[in-house]
LOMAR-396164 format. One record per residue (C-alpha): residue number from 1; residue in three letters; y, z, x negated. Coordinates in pm, 1 decimal, padded with zeros to 6 digits. Last residue first. Layout:
N
+-----+---------+----------+----------+----------+
: num : residuo :        v :        w :        u :
+-----+---------+----------+----------+----------+
: NUM :     ALA :        Y :        Z :        X :
...
+-----+---------+----------+----------+----------+
//
This chain:
282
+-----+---------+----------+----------+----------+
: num : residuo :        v :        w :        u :
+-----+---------+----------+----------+----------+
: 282 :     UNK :  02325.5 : -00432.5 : -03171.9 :
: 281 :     UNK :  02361.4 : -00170.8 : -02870.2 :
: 280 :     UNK :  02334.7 : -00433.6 : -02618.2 :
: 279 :     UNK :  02029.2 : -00592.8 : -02794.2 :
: 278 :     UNK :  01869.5 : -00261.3 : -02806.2 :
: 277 :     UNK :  01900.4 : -00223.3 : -02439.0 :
: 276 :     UNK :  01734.7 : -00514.8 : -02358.3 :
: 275 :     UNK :  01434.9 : -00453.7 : -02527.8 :
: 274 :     UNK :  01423.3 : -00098.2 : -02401.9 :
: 273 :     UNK :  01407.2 : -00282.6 : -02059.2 :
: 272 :     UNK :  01175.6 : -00518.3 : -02182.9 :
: 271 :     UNK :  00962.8 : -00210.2 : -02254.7 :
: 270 :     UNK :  01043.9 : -00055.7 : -01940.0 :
: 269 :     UNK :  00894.4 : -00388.8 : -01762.6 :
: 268 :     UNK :  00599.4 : -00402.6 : -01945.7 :
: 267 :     UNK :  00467.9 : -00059.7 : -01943.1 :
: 266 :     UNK :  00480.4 : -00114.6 : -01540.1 :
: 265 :     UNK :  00272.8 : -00426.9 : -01530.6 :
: 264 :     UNK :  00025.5 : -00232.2 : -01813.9 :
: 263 :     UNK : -00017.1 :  00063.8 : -01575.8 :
: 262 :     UNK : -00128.7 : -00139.4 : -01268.6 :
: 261 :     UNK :  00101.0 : -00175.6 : -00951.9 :
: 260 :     UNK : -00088.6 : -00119.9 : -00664.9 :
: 259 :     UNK :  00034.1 :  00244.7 : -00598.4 :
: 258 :     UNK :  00378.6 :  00117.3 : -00607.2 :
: 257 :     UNK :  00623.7 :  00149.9 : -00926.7 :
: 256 :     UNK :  00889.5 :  00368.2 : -01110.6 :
: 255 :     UNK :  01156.8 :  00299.9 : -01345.5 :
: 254 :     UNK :  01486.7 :  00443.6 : -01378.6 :
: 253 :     UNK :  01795.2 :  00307.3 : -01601.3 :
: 252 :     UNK :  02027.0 :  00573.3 : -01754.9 :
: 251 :     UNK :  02387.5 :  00476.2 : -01947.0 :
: 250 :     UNK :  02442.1 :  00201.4 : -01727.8 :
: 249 :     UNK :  02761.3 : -00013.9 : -01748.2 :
: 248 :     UNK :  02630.5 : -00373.8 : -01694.7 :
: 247 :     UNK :  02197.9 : -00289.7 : -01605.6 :
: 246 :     UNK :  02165.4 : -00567.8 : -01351.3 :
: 245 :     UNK :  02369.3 : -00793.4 : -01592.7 :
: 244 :     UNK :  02116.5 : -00818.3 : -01817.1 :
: 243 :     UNK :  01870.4 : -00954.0 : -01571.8 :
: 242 :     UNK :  01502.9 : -00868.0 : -01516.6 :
: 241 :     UNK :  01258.0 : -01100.7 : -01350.8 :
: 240 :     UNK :  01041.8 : -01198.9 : -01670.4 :
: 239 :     UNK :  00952.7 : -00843.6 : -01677.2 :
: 238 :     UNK :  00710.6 : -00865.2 : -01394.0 :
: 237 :     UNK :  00690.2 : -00749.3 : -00967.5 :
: 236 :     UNK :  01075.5 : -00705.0 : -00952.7 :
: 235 :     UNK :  01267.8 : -00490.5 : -00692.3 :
: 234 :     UNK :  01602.6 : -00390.6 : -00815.5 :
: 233 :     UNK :  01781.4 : -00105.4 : -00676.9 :
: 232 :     UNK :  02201.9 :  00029.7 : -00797.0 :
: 231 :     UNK :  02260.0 :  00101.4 : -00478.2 :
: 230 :     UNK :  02137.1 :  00451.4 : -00530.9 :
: 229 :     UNK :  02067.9 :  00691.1 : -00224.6 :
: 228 :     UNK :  01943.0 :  00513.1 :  00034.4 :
: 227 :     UNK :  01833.7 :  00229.7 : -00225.5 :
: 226 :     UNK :  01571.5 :  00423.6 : -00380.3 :
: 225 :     UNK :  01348.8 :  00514.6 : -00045.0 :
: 224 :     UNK :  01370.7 :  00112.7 :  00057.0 :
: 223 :     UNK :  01245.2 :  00034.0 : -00265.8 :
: 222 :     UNK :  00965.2 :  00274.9 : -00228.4 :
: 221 :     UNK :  00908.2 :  00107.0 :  00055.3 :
: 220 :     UNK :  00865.2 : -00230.8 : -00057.9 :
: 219 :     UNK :  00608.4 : -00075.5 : -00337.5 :
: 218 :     UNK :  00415.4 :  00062.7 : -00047.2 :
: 217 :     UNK :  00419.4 : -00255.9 :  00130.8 :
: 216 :     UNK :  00321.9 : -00429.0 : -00126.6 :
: 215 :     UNK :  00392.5 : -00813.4 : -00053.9 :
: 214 :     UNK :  00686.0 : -00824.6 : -00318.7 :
: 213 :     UNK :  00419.1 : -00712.6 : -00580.1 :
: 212 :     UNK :  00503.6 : -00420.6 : -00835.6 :
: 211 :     UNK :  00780.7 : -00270.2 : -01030.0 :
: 210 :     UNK :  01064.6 : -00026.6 : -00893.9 :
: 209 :     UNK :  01430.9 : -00045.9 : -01093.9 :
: 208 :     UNK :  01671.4 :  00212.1 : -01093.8 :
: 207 :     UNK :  02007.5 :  00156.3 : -01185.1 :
: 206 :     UNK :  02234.2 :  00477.9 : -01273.4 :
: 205 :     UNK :  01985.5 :  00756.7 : -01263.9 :
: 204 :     UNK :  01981.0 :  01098.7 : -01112.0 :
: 203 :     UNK :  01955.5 :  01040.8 : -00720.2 :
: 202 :     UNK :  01685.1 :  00773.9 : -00805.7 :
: 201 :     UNK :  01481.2 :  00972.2 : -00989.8 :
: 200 :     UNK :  01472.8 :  01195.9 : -00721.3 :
: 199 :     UNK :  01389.2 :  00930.5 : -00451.4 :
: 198 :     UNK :  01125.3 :  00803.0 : -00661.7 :
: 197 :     UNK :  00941.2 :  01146.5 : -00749.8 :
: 196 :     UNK :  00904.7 :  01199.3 : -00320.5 :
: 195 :     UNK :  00815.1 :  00862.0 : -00244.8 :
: 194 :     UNK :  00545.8 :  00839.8 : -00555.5 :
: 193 :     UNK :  00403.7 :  01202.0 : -00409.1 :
: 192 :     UNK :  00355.1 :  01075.8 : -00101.4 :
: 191 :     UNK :  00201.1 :  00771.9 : -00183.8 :
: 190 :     UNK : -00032.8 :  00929.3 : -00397.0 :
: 189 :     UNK : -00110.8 :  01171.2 : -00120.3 :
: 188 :     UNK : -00212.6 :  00941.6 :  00121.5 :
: 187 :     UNK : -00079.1 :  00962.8 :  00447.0 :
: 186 :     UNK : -00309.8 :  01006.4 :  00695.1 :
: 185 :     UNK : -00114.9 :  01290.0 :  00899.0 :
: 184 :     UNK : -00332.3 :  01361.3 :  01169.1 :
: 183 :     UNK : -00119.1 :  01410.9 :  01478.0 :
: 182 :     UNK : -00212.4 :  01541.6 :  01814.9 :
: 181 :     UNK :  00045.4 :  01556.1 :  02091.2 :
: 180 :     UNK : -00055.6 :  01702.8 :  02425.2 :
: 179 :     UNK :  00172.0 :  01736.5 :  02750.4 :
: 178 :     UNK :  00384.5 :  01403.1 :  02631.7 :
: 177 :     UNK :  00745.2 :  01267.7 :  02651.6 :
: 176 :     UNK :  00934.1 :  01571.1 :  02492.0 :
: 175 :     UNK :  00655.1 :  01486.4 :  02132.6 :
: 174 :     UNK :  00714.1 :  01127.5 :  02152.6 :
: 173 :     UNK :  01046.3 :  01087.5 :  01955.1 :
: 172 :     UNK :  01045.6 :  01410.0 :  01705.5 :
: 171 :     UNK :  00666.5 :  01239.5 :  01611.4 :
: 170 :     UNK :  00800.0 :  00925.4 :  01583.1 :
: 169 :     UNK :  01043.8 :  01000.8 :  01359.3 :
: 168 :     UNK :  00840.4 :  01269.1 :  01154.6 :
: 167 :     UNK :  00613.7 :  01007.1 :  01060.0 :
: 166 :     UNK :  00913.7 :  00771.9 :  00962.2 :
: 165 :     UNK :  01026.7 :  01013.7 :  00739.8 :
: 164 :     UNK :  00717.1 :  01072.2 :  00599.7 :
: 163 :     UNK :  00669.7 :  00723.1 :  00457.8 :
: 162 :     UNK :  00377.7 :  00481.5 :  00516.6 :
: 161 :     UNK :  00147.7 :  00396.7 :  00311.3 :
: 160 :     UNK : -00167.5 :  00576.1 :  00441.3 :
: 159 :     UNK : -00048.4 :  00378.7 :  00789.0 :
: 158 :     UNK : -00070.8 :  00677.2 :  01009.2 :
: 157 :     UNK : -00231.5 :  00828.6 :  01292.2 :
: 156 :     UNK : -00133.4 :  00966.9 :  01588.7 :
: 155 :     UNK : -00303.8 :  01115.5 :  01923.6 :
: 154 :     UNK : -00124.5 :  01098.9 :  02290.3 :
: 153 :     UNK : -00235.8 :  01274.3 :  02598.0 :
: 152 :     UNK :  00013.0 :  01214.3 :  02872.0 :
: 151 :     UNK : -00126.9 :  00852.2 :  02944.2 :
: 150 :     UNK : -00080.1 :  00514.5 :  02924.1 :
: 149 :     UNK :  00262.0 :  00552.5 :  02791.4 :
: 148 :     UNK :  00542.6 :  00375.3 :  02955.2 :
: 147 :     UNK :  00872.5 :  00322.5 :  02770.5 :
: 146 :     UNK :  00679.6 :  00135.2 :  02470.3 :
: 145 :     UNK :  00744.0 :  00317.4 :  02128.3 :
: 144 :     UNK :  00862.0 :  00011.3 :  01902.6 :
: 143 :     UNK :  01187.4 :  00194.8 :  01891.9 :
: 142 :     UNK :  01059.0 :  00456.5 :  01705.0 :
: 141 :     UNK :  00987.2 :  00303.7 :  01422.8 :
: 140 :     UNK :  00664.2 :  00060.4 :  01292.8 :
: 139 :     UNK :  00446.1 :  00116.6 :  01631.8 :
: 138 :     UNK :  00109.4 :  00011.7 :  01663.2 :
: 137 :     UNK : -00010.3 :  00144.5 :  02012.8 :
: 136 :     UNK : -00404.6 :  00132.3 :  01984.2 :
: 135 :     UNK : -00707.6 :  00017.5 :  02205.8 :
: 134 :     UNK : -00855.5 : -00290.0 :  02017.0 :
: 133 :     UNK : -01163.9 : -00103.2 :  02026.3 :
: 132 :     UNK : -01026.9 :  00198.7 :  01847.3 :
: 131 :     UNK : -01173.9 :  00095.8 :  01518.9 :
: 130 :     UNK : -01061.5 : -00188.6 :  01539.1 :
: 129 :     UNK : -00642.9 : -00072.8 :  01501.3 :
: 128 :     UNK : -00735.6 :  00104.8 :  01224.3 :
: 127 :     UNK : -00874.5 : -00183.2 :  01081.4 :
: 126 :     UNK : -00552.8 : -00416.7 :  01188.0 :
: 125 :     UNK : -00365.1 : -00172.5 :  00996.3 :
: 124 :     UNK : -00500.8 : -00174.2 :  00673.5 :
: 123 :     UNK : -00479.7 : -00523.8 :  00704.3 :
: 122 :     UNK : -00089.5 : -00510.5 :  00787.9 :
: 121 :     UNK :  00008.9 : -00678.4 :  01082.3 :
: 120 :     UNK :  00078.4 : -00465.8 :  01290.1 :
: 119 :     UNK :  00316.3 : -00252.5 :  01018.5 :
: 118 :     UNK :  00222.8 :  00077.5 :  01033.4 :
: 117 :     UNK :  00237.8 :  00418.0 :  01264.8 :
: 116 :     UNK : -00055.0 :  00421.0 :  01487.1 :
: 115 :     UNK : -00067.8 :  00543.7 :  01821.1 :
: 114 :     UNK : -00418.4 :  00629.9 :  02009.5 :
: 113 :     UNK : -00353.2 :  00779.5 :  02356.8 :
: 112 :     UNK : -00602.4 :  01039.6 :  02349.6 :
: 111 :     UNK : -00982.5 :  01049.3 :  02518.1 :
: 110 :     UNK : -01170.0 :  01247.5 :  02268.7 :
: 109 :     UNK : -01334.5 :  00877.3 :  02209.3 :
: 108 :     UNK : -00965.6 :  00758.3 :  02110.8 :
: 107 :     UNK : -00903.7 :  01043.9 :  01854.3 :
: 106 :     UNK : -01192.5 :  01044.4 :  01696.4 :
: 105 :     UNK : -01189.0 :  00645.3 :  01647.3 :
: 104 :     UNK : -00817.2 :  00720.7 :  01498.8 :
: 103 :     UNK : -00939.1 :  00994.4 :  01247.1 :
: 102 :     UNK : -01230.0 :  00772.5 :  01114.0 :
: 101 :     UNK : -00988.9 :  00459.9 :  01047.0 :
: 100 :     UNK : -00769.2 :  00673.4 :  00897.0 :
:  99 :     UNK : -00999.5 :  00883.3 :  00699.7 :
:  98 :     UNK : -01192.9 :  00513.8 :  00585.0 :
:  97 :     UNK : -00814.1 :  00436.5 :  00450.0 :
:  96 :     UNK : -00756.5 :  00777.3 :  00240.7 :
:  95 :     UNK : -01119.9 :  00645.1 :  00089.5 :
:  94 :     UNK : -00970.7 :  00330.5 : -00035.8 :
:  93 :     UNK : -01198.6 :  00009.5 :  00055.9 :
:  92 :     UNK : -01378.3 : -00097.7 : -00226.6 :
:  91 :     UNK : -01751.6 : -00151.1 : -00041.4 :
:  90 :     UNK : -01945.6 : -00385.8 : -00278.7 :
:  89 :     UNK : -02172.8 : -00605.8 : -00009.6 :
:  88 :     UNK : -02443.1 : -00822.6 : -00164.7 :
:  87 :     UNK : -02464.6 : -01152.4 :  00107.1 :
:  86 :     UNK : -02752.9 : -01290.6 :  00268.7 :
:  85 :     UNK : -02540.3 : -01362.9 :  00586.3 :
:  84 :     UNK : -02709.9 : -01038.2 :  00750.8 :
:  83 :     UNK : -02513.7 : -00854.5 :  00517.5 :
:  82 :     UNK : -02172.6 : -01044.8 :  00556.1 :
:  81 :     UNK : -02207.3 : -00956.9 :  00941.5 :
:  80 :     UNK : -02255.2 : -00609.9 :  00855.9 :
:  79 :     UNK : -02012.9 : -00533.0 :  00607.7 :
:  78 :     UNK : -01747.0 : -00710.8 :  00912.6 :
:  77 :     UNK : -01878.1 : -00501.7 :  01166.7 :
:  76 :     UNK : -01585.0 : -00278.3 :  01188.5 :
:  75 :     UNK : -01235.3 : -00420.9 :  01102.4 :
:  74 :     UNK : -01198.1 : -00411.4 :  00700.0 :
:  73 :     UNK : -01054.1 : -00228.8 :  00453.9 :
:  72 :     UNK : -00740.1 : -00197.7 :  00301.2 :
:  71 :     UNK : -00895.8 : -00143.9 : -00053.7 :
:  70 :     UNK : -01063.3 : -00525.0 : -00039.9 :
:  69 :     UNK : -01453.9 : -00542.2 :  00074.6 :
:  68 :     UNK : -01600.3 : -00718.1 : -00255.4 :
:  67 :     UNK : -01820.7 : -00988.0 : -00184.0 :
:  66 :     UNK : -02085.4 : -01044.2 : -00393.3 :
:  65 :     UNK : -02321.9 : -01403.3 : -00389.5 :
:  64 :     UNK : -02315.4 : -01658.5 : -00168.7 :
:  63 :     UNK : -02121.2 : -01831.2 :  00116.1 :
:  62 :     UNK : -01745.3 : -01685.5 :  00074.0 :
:  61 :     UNK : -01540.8 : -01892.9 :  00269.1 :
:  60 :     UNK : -01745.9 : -01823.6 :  00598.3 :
:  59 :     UNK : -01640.3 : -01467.9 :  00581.5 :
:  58 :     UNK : -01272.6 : -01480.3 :  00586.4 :
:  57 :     UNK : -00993.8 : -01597.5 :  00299.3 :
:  56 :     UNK : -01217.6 : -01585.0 :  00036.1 :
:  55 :     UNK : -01013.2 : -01451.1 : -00280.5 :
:  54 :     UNK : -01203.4 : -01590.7 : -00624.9 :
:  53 :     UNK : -01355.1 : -01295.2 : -00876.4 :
:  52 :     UNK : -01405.1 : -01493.5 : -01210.6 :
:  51 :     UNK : -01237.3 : -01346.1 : -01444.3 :
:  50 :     UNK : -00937.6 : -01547.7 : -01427.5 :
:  49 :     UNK : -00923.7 : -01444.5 : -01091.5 :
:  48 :     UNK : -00905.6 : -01094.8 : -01121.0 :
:  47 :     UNK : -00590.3 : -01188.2 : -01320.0 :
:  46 :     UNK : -00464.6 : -01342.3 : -01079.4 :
:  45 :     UNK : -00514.4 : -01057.7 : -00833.6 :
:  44 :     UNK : -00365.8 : -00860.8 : -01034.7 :
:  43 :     UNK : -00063.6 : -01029.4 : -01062.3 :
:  42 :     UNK :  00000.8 : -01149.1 : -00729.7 :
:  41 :     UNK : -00048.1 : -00716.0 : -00623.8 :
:  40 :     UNK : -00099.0 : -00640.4 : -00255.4 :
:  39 :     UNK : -00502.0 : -00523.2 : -00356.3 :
:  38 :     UNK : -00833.5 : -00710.7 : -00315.3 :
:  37 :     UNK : -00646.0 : -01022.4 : -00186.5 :
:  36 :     UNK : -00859.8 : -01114.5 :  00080.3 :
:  35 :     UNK : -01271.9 : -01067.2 :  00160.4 :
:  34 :     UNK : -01270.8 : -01074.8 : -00242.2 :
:  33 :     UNK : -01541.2 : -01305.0 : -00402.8 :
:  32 :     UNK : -01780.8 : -01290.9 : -00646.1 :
:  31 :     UNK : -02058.8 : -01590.4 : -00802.1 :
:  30 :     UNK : -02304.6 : -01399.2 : -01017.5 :
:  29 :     UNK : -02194.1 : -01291.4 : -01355.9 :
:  28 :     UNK : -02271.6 : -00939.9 : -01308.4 :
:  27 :     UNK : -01966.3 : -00831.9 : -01501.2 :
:  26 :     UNK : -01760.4 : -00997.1 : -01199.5 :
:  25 :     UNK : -01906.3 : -00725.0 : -00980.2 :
:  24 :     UNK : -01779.0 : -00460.1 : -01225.6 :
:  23 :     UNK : -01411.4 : -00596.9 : -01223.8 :
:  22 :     UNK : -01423.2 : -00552.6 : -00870.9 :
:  21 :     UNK : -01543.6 : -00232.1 : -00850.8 :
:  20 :     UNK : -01323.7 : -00097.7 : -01132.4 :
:  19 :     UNK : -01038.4 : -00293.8 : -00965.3 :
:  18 :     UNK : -01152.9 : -00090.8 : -00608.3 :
:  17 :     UNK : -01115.6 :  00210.9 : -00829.5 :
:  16 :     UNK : -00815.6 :  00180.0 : -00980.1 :
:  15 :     UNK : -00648.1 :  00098.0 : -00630.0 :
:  14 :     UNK : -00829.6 :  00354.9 : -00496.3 :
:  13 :     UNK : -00717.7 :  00598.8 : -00752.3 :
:  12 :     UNK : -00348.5 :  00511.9 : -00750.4 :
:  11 :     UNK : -00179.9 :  00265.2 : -00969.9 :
:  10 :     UNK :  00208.1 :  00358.0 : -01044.6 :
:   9 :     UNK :  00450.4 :  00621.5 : -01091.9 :
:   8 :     UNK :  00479.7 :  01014.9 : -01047.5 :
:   7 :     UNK :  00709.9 :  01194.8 : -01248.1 :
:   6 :     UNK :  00907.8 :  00824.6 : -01255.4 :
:   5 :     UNK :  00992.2 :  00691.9 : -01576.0 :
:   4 :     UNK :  01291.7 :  00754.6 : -01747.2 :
:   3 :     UNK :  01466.5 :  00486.6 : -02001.3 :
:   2 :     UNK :  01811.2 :  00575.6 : -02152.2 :
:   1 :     UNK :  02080.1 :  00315.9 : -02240.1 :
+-----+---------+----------+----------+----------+
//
């Protein structure tokens, strides 16, 4: 049984970077915490823990010390508030993020309609949402598109982990209903380009199986990308998840994995899939 990786597969630079930051904060050995899970990824997270870096659920759960902004970012005002609370703010929110938020406050004080592609209640979400005002559409598809708009001027942004597909969706959708469309696509380009290598691997493969946390939206999604065209998917976050009987038949198995997945997670699960397809062989 052959073993291919995705072209394009795994941790992302802001996700590596907002663990750097993370990691480097619990170096100081001052108390740290996380303003939420730093990154969609149980493991990681854990392991954070371990080292010291605790998850505050808001603001008042984390009284002293660092606080790490997580890479979804925040709603504005937030770094300010935990400022003035005496608190050393590390900023890890992913740069593709701050565009989204930044495109989306453009947008609304030009005077557009602001609709964002995501999931409402994604944190990433929620900040683009704030940075409006509170004065967004959030649609996930197209029939989330309300039949009245509040106006013929309409602006988009997107979730940075959201697919293309969906993009285009919305756009084909609102674009006879409108005089003026104006869309920023703020997909990241990681993301794009783990979509893109999934779905081919995925095509060419017998089973296929995509590695990282079951509250990833990204990693969902890339699920959702395989199993169009192979329903052969399996969505597991460690190795300890895998079953023989997943791979009965195969003679290729794919692996890829979302942007929060970190390289040893991955390297885990294709060397218990190796693993398992030795002790077929034998």
């Amino acid at each position: 049984m052959k073993v291919e990786v995705a072209r394009y597969a795994g941790i992302c630079y802001g996700v590596e970077r907002a663990l750097k930051l993370a990691d480097e904060a619990a170096a100081t050995g001052r108390t740290v915490h996380t303003l939420g899970p730093l990154i969609h990824n149980p493991q990681a997270v854990e392991a954070l823990r371990a080292r010291g870096v605790e998850v505050a659920g808001c603001l008042e759960d984390a009284e002293e010390g660092i606080l790490v902004i997580r890479s979804h970012g925040v709603v504005p005002g937030i770094i300010e508030r935990a400022r003035e609370t005496g608190l050393d703010v590390v900023d890890a929110t992913c740069p593709f993020v701050s565009s989204a938020q930044q495109a989306a406050a453009k947008l609304k004080a030009d005077g557009y309609t602001v609709v964002i592609v995501g999931e409402a209640d994604h944190p990433e979400v929620e900040g683009i949402v704030a940075g409006t005002g509170g004065d967004a559409i959030v649609v996930e598809e197209v029939a989330d598109i309300p039949a009245k708009l509040p106006s013929r001027r309409v602006g988009i942004v997107v979730q940075t982990t959201q697919s293309l597909e969906r993009l285009n969706q919305v756009v084909a959708a609102l674009l006879p209903r409108v005089s003026e469309l104006k869309v920023h696509n703020t997909i990241c380009s990681a993301t794009d380009k783990r979509q893109r290598s999934a779905e081919e691997l995925a095509r060419s493969v017998d089973v296929i199986v995509v590695v990282g946390g079951l509250n990833s939206g990204n990693t969902t999604r890339l699920a959702e990308i395989c199993q169009a065209v192979n329903p052969r998917v399996h969505h597991v976050e460690t190795a300890s998840e895998l079953r023989p009987e997943w791979f009965a038949g195969a003679d290729t198995v794919g692996v890829t994995a979302g942007a929060s997945t970190p390289d040893e997670q991955m390297a885990g699960v294709v060397e218990a899939i190796e693993a398992l397809s030795n002790d077929v062989s034998d």
